[in-house]
Phi, psi and omega in degrees: 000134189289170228243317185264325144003302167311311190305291211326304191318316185273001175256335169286340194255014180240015175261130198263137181263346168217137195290011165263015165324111167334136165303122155280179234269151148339121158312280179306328195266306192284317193248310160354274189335305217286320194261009121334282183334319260216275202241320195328316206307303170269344193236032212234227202296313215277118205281326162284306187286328190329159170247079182109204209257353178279140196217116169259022190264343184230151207276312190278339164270327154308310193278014190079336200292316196251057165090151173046167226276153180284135174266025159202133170233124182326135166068350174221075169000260172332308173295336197285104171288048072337306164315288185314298176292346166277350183264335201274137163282337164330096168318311168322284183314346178261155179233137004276162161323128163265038156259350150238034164018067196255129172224112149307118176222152190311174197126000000 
């Protein structure tokens, strides 16, 4: 399983579901880095670069919480378009690009 694989799962899994619900991973510490690393070239703080309206630099827009649609949805894999652009072989639809010759690996 691929290192942003790992996220989408813990980030799907961290909208709590009973209030003895485990906490899920850090933002800032866990999931941040992988997608700096990843994605920030197109989705990330810098407002010239960014490509459309998405932005991964922050938790509350992955998740939907602060207006507009979630690109990972709690609990659910399959529903997550994060998911979907990192798994589908459809050239358009993958992420990251391969013109910022970006490889998601297992880890």
């Amino acid at each position: 399983m691929s290192v942003i694989s790992s996220i989408i799962l813990s980030l799907a899994s961290a909208a709590p579901l009973a209030q003895n619900a485990a906490p899920g991973p850090d933002f800032d510490r866990e999931v941040r880095p992988i997608l700096a690393e990843n994605c920030f070239a197109c989705h990330g703080p810098d407002k010239d670069a960014r490509e459309g309206k998405l932005r991964l630099d922050k938790r509350d827009r992955v998740m939907g919480i602060s207006g507009g649609d979630a690109v990972v949805v709690a609990g659910d894999r399959e529903a997550s378009e994060l998911w979907y652009r990192i798994s589908t072989d459809f050239g358009e639809d993958k992420i990251p690009p391969q013109k910022h010759r970006k490889v998601l690996t297992a880890g």
